[in-house]
N, C-alpha and C positions, 0 to 999 in steps of 0.2 A: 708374390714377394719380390721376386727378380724388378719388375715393374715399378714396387719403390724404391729400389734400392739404385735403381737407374735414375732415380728423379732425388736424389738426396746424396751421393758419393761423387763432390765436385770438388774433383784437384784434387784427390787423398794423395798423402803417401805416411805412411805410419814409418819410425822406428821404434824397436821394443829391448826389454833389457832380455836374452833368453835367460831367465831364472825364477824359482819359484811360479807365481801368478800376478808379476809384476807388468805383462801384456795381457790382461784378461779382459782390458776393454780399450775400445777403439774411438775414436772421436774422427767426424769431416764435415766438411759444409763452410759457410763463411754465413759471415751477420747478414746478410740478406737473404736467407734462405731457410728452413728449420733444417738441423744437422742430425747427422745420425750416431748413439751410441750404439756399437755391437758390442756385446754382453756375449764371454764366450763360459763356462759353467764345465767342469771334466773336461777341460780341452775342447769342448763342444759349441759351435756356435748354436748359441737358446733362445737369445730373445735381442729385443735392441729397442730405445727408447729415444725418442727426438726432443731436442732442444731448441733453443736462438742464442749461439756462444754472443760472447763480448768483442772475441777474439777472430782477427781473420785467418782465417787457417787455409785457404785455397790455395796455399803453395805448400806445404809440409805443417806436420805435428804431430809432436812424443804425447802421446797418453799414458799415465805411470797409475798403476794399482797398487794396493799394498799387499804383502805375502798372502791374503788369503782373496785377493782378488779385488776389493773393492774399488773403485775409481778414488785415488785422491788426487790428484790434480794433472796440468796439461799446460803444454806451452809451444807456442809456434817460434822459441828464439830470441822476439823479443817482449816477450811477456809473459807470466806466470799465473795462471790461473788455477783456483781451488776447486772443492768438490763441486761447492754452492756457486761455482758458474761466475766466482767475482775474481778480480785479482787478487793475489795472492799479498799478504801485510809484506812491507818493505821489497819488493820485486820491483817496482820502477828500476830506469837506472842501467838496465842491462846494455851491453855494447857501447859503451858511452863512448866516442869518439869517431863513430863510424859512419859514415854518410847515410847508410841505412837502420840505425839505429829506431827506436820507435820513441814517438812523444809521449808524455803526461798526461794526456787527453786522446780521445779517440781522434780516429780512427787508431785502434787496437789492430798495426800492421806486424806483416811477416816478418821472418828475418832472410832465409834463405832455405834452398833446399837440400837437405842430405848431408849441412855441413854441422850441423851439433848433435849431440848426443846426452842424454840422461843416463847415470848408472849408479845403482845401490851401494851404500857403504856397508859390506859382507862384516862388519868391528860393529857396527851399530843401527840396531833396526828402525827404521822407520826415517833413516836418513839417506837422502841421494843427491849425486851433483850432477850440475847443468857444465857439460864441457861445450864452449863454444870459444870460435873464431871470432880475431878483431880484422871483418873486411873493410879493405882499404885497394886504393890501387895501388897493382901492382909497382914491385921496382921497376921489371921490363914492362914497358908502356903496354907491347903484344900481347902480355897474359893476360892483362885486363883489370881481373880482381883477385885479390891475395890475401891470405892472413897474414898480418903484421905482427901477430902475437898470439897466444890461444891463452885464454881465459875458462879461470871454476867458479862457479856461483853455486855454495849448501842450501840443500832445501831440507827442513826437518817438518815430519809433518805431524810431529808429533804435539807441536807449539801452538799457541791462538786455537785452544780449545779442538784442538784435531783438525783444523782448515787448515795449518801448517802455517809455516815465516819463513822466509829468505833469510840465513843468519849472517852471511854474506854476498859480495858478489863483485865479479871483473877481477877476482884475484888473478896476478899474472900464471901461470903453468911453465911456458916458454916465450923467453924475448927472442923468436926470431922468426922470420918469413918464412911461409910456408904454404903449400896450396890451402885451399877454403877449407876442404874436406878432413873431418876429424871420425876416428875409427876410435871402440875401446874394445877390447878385446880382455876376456876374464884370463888373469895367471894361471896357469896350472895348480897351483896352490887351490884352488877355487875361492880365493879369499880378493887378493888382490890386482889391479889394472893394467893394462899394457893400453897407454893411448900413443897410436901410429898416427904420423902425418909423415908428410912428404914434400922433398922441398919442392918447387916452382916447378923445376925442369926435369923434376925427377930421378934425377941424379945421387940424392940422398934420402933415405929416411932418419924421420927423427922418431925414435919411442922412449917415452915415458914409464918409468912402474909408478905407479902411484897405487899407499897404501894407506887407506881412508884419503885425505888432503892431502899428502906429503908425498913426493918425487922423494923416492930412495933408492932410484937405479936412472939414467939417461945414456942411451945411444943415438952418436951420429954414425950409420952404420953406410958407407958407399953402396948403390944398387946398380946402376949402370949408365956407360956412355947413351945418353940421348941423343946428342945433335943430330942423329941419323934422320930422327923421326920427326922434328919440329921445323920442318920445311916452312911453313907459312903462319902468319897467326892463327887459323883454323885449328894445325893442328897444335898449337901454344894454348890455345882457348880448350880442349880439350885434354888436354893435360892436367892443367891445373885446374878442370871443370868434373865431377864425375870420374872420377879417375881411381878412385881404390875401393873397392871389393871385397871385403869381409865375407869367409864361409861360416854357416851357422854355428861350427865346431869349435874358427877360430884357428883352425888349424894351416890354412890356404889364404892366398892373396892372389886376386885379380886384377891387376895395376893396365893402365890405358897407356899409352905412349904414342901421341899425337894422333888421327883420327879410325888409324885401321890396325896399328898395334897392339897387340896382347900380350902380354907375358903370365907366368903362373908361378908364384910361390909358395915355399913350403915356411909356415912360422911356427918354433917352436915356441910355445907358449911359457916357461919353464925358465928357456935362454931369454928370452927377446931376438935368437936369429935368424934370421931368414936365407934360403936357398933357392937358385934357380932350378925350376922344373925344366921347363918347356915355354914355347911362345909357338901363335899363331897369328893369320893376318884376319879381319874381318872386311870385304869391302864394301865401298861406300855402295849403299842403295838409290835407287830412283823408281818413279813410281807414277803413273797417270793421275794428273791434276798438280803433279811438283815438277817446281820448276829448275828446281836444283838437287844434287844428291847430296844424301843423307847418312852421319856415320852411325852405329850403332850405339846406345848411348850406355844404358843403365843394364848393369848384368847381375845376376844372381848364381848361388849354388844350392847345388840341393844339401839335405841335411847327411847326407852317406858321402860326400865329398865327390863325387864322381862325376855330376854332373853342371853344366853351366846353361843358363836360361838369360836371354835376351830378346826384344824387340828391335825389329828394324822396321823399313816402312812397308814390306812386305809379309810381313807375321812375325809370330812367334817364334823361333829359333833354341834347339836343343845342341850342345859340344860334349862330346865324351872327353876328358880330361885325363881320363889314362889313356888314352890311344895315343899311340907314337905322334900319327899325324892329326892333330886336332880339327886343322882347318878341314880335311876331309872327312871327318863322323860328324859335319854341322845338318841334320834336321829339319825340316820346318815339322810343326808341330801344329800349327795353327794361323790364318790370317789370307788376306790381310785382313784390320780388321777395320772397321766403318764408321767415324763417331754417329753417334744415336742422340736425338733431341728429345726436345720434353715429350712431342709427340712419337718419339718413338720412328721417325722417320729420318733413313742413312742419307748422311754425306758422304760423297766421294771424297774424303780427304783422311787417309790414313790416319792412325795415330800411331807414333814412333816413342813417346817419351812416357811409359806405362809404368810408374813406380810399382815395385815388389815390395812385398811383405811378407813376413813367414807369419800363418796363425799359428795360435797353439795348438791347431788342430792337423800343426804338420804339413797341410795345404801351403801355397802358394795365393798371394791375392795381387790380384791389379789392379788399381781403381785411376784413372783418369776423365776427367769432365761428367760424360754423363756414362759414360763406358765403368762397366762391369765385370772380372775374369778371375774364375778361381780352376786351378790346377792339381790336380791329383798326382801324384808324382812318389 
């Protein structure tokens, strides 16, 4: 099994809603290749079944079930696709004004990775919305690329005979710049949304409450002086790149601040406020066969809050989070680690950029290229 799973998990990176059995299946692969569903059953990974999506998904994509688990549709950002594997009625159209936006005709491309989000309307079942970023470049030329605006597109999948409709889409959320990266986070109420963004430099968060469609709470809340940290565009592209961290709980934030800064917050879910914990530094890695070093990029927590999981180009990396001094309880755990081809035979050439995902099985997953890694934890 490991052996197919190595030759069909190209590029994965899932995001899931943590609720009900709305992550009970997985979708990867891109149209050149047959893709693979994982089918998780009690929390259980049980079975998985291959397809040839429409949709190229080698850079990120949300697979959404419905409460009792079944697959009903999937999107890589700029496209919406249904059970039956076709697009979704009325979904063209998404990001309309972005240079990356996707065409009316195939190629059925990505949008980005890490920076949208699907979440349930907790008011009305069987409805969810697509939060995503309008990129564009940035105002400062050095960040590169920016949200210009964040955008909700409903999906009801209750419509078009149970393949679902798009009832809208590109409605505005917030007119104003902000990194790529869009977080939603469930209210304490267990009903309603906190979607966290962050401006450019970091300086500010913006959060949303949204309750079904509608903003009925907004903070611009001050987080801290950065210019310490944005020495060069490196760490400007890193900031506004992969930059916020969500714990499974919801409770904790993991913000990046140019390419070796950490900070750790505490969110109340309840308020919308956040508090400085602690921070730490991560440095840059280097590695036989690179030519240049490397920051750490994509970080996870575990679901008890205590702890933080990263890749560098040296392995796996565990950080105690309650420990006074963070930078010193950092771990290797694993690595490095070697991409593996079709035949099954290693390159020296690390991999550093290993999207996480939590199953419902609690595990931890990495899926990159032809690289495979699940975690017990």
């Amino acid at each position: 099994m490991m052996r197919l799973f190595l030759l069909l998990f190209l590029l994965l990176s899932v995001s899931v809603c943590l609720a009900q059995k709305y992550d009970y299946n997985w979708l990867s692969g891109s149209p050149a290749n047959q893709s693979a569903i994982l089918k998780f059953n009690n929390k259980v990974l049980s079975s998985f079944d291959t397809i040839v999506p429409i949709l190229y998904t080698t850079i990120g994509i949300v697979t959404i079930s419905d409460k009792e688990g079944i697959m009903r549709f999937y999107t890589n950002g700029n496209y919406i696709t249904d059970s039956s594997h076709q697009l979704m009625a009325n979904s063209l159209g998404l990001n309309e004004g972005s240079p990356w936006r996707g065409g009316k005709a195939q190629p059925y491309i990505h949008y980005c990775r890490f920076c949208y989000q699907v979440i349930p309307d907790n008011y009305d079942e069987g409805v969810f919305y697509l939060i995503h970023p309008l990129l564009l470049q940035a105002s400062d030329p050095e960040f590169v690329v920016s949200s210009a605006k964040t955008y909700i597109t409903k999906i009801d999948i209750n419509r078009n005979n149970g393949l679902g409709e798009v009832v809208y889409k590109n409605r505005i959320l917030l007119d104003q710049e902000t990194s790529q990266i869009v977080k939603a986070v469930q209210h304490g109420n267990g009903k309603d949304w906190w979607i966290i963004l962050r401006s450019i430099d970091g300086r500010y968060y913006h959060k949303l409450l949204l309750q079904r469609d509608s903003v009925i709470d907004y903070k611009l809340d001050y987080n801290t002086e950065t210019k310490a940290f944005l020495k060069n565009i490196l760490d400007k592209k890193a900031t506004v790149g992969f930059s916020i961290n969500i714990s499974p709980s919801g409770n904790y934030i993991l913000e990046r601040l140019g390419r070796t800064h950490i900070r750790l917050l505490f969110f109340d879910r309840c308020t919308g406020e956040t508090h400085f914990i602690n921070d730490f530094n991560v440095p840059l890695e280097t590695h036989e066969g690179r030519t240049r070093a490397s920051e750490v990029i994509l970080y996870t927590m575990s679901i008890n809050d205590q702890f933080a999981y990263a890749w560098g180009l040296n392995g796996l990396y565990q950080w105690d989070l309650k420990a006074e001094d963070i930078a010193k309880s950092r771990v290797k755990i694993f690595g490095a680690p070697l991409e593996i081809d079709f035949n099954e035979v290693e390159y020296d050439w690390p991999v550093d950029l290993l999207p996480p995902a939590f199953g419902p099985d609690g595990r931890i997953y990495f899926f990159y290229w032809w690289n495979h890694y699940v975690m017990n934890i």
